[in-house]
Backbone as CSV, one residue per row, in Angstrom:
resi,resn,N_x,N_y,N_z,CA_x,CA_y,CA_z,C_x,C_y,C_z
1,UNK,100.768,209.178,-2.705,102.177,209.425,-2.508,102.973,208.227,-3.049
2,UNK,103.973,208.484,-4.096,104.809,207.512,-4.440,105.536,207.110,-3.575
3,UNK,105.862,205.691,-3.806,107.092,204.869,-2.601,107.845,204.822,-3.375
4,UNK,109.538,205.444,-2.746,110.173,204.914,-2.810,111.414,204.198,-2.471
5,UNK,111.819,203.294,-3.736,112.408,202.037,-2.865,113.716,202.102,-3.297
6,UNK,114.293,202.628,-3.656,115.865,202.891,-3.909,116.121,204.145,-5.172
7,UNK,117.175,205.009,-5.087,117.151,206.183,-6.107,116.717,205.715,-7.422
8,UNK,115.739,204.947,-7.691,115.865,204.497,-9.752,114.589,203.871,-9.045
9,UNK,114.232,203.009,-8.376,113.066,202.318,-8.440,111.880,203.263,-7.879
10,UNK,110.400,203.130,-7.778,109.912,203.963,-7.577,108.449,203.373,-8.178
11,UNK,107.935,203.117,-6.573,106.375,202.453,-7.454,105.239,203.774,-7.293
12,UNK,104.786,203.923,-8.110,103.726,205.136,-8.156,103.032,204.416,-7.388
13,UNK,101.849,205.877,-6.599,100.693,205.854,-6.125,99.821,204.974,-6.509
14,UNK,99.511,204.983,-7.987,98.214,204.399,-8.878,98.241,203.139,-8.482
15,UNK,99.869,202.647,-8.262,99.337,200.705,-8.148,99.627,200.613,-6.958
16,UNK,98.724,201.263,-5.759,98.587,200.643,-4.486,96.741,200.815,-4.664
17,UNK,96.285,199.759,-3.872,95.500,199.555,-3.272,94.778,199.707,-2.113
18,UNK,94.394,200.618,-1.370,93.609,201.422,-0.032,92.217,200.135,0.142
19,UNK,92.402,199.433,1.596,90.994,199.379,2.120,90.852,199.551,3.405
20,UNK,90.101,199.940,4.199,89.854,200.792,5.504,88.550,199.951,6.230
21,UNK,88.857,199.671,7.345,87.834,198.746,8.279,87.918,200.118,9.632
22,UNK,86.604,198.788,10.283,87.049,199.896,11.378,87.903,198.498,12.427
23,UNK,89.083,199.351,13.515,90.296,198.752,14.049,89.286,197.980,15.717
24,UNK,90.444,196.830,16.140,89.934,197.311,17.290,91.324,197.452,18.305
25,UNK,90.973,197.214,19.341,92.035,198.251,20.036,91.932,199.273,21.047
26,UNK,93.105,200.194,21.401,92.869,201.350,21.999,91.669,202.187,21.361
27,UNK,91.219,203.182,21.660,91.052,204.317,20.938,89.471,204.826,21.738
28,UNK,88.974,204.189,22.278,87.726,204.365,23.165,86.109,204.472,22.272
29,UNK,85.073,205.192,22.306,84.153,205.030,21.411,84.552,205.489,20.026
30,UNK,85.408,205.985,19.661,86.191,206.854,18.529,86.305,205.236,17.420
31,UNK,87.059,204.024,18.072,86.766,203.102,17.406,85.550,202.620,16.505
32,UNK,84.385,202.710,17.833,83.219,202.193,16.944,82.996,203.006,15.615
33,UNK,83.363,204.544,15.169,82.377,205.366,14.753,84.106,205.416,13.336
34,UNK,84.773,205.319,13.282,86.176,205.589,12.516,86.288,204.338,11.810
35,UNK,87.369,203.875,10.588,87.581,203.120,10.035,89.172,203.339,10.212
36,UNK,89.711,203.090,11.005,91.211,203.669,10.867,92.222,202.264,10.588
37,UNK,91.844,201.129,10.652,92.609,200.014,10.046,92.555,200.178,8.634
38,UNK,93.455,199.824,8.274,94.271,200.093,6.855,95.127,198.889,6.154
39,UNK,94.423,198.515,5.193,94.971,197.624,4.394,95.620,197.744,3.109
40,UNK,96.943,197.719,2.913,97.369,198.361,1.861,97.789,197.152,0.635
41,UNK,97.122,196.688,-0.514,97.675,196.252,-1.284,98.172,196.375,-2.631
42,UNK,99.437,195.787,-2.954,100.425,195.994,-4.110,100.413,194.753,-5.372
43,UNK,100.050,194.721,-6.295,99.952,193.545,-6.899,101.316,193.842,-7.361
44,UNK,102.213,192.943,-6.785,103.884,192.418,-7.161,104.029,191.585,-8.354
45,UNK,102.728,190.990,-8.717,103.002,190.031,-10.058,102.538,190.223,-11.282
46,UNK,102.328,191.972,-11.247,101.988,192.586,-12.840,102.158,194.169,-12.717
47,UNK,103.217,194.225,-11.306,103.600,195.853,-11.796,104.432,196.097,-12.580
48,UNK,104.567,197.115,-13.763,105.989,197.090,-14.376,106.131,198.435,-13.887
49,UNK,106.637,198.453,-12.349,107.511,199.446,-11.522,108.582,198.918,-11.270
50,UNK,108.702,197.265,-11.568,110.011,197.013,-10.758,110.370,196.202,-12.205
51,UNK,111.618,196.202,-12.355,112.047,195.282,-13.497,112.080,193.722,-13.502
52,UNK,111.875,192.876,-14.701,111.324,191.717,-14.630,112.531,190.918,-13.462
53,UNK,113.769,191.304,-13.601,114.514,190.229,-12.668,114.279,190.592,-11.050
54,UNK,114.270,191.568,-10.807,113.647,191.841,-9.514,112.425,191.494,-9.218
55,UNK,111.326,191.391,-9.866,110.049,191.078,-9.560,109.994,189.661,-9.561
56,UNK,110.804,188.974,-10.331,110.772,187.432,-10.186,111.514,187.313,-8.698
57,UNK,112.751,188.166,-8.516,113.230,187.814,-7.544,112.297,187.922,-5.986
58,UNK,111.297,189.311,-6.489,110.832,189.315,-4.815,109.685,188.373,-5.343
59,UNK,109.012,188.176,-6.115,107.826,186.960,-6.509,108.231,185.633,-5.648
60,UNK,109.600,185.262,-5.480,110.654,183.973,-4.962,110.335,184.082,-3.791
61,UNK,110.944,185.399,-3.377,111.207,185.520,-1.703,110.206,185.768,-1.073
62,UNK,109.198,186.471,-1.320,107.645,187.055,-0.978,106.349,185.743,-1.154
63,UNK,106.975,184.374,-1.797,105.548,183.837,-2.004,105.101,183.486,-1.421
64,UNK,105.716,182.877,0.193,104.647,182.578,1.045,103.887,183.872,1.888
65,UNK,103.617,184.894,1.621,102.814,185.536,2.085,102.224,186.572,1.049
66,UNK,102.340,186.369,-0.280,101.331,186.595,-1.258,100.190,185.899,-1.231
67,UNK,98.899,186.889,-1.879,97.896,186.499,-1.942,97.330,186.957,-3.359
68,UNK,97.000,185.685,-4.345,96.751,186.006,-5.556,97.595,186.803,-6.040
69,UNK,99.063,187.117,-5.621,99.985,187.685,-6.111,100.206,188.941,-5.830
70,UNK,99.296,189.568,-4.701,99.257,190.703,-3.956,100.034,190.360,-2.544
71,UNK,100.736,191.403,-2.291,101.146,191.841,-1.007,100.383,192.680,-0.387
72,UNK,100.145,192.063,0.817,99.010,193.019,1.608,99.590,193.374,3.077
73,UNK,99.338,194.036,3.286,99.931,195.075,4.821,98.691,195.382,5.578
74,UNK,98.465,195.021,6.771,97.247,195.313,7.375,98.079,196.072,8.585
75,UNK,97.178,197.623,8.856,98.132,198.371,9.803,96.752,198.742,10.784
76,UNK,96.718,198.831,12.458,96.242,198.988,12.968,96.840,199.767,14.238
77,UNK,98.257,199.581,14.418,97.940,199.940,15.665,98.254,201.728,16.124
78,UNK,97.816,202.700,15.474,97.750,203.828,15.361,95.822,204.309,15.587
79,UNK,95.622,205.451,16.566,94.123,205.682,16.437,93.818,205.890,14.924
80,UNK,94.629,206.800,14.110,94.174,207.317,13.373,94.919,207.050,11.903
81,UNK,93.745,206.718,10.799,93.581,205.958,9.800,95.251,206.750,8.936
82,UNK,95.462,208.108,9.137,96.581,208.725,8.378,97.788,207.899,8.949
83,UNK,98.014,208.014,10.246,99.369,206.986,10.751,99.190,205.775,10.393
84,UNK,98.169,205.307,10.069,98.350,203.523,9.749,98.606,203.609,8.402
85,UNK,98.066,204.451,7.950,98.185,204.611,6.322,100.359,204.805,5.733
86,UNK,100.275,205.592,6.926,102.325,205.888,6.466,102.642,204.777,7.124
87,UNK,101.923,203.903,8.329,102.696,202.861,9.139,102.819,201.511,7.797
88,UNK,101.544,201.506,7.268,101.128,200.285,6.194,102.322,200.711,5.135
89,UNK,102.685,202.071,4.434,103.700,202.551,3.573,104.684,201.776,3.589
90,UNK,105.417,202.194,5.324,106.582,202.255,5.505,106.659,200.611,5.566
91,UNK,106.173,199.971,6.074,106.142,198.575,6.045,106.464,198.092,5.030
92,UNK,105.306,198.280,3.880,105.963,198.001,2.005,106.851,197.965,1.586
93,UNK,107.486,199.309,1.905,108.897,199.351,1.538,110.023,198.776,1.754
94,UNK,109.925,198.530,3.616,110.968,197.400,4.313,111.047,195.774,3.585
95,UNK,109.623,195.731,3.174,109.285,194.367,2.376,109.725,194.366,1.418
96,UNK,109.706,195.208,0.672,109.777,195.073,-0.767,111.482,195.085,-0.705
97,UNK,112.404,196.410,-0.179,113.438,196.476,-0.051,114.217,195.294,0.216
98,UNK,113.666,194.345,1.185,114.409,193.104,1.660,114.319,192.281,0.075
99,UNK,113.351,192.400,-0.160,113.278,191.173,-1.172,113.901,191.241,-2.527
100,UNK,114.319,192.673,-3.204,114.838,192.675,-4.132,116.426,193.112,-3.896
101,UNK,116.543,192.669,-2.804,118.257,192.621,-2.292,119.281,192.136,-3.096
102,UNK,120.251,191.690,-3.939,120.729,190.823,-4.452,121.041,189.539,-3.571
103,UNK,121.154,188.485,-3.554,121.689,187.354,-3.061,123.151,187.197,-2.103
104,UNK,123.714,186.996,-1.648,124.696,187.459,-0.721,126.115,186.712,-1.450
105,UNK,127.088,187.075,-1.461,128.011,186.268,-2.584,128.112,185.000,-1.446
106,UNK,128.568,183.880,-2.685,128.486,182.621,-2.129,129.506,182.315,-0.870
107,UNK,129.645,181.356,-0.112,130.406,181.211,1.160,132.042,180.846,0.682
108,UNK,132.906,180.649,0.608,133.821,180.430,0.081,134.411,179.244,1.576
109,UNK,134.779,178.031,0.781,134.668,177.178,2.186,136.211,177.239,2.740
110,UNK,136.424,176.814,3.604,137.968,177.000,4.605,138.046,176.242,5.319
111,UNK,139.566,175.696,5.374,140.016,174.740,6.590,140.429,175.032,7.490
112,UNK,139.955,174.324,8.664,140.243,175.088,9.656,142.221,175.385,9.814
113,UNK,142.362,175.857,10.591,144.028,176.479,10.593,144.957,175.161,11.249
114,UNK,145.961,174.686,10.662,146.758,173.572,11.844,146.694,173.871,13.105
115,UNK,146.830,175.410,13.613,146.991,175.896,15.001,145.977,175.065,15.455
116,UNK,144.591,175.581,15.597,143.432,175.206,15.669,143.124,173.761,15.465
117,UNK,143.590,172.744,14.991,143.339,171.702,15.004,144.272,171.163,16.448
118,UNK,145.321,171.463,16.151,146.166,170.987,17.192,145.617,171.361,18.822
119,UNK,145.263,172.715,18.621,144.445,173.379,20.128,143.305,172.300,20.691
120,UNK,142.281,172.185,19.382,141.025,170.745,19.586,141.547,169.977,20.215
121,UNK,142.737,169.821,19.424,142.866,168.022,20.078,143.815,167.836,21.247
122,UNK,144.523,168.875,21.803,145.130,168.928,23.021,143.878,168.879,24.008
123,UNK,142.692,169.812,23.368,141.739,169.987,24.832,140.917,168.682,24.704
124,UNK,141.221,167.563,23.862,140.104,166.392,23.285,141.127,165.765,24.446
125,UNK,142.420,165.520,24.140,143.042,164.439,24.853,143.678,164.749,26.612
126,UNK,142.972,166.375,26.866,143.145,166.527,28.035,141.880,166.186,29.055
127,UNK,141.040,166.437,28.147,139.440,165.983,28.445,139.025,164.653,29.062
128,UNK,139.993,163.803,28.101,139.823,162.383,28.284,140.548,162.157,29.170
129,UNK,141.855,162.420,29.645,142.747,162.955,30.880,142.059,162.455,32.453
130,UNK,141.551,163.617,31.843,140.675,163.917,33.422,139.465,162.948,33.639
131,UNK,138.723,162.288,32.506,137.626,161.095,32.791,138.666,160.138,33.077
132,UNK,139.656,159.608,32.413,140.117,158.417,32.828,140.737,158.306,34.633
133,UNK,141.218,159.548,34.825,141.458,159.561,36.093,140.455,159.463,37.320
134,UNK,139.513,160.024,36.942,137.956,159.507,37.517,137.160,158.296,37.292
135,UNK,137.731,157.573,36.479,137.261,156.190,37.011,138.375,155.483,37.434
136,UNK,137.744,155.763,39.177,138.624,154.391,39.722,138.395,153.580,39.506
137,UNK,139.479,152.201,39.778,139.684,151.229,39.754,139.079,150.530,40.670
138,UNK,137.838,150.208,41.369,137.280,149.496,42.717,137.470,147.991,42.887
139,UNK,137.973,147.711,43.403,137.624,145.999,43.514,136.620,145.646,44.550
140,UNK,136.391,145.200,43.640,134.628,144.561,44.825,135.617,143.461,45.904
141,UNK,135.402,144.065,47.050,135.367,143.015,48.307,135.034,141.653,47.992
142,UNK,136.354,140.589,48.486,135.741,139.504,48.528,135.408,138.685,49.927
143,UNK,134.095,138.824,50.213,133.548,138.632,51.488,133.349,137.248,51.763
């Protein structure tokens, strides 16, 4: 089943990767005898499903959890190997989707407002107000 990751992008079937263990977990003796963990990998650093500026871009954002340039999804917590298999899918996609996001436009910086400065510093010099009035003045007894 092809993924896909936005109306135009679209990674075929052929370049995923299927490997199947057996899980552990719920599932009772059904575990020992099933392989229903599911490992799904995508080599991100020689598909041409995604175009070169996007693939550099998720290559950027994805490298600390590439391996040899594969993205790998390990899905377990479903008994059965078909739900881990759409759970491992759907995962890919959230990944992949995040990463070829565009960049967020830059911050545009701002001063704060006169109002707002003036507000600070009324509550700065009312602040201090109230400490100075709390330290009394004691004179030590002269005994």
């Amino acid at each position: 089943m092809d993924l896909q990751l936005s109306p135009r992008l679209v990674i075929p079937a052929a370049e995923l990767r299927w490997r199947f263990s057996r899980s552990s977990g719920p599932g009772g003796q059904n575990v020992n005898t099933t392989d229903s963990r599911v490992e799904l990998l995508f080599d991100l650093a020689v598909t041409p499903s995604l175009p070169v500026q996007l693939r550099a871009r998720a290559l950027r954002r994805l490298e600390p959890r590439l391996v040899d340039g594969c993205v790998v999804i390990a899905a377990s917590e479903h008994r059965s190997q078909w739900q881990n298999r759409v759970a491992a899918q759907r995962r890919l996609v959230e990944i992949l989707q995040e990463a070829i996001k565009p960049p967020p436009p830059p911050r545009r910086p701002t001063k704060p407002t006169r109002g707002s400065v003036q507000r600070r510093l009324a509550a700065k010099k009312q602040r201090s107000a109230v400490k100075q009035q709390r330290r009394g003045r004691i004179q030590p007894s002269e005994d």
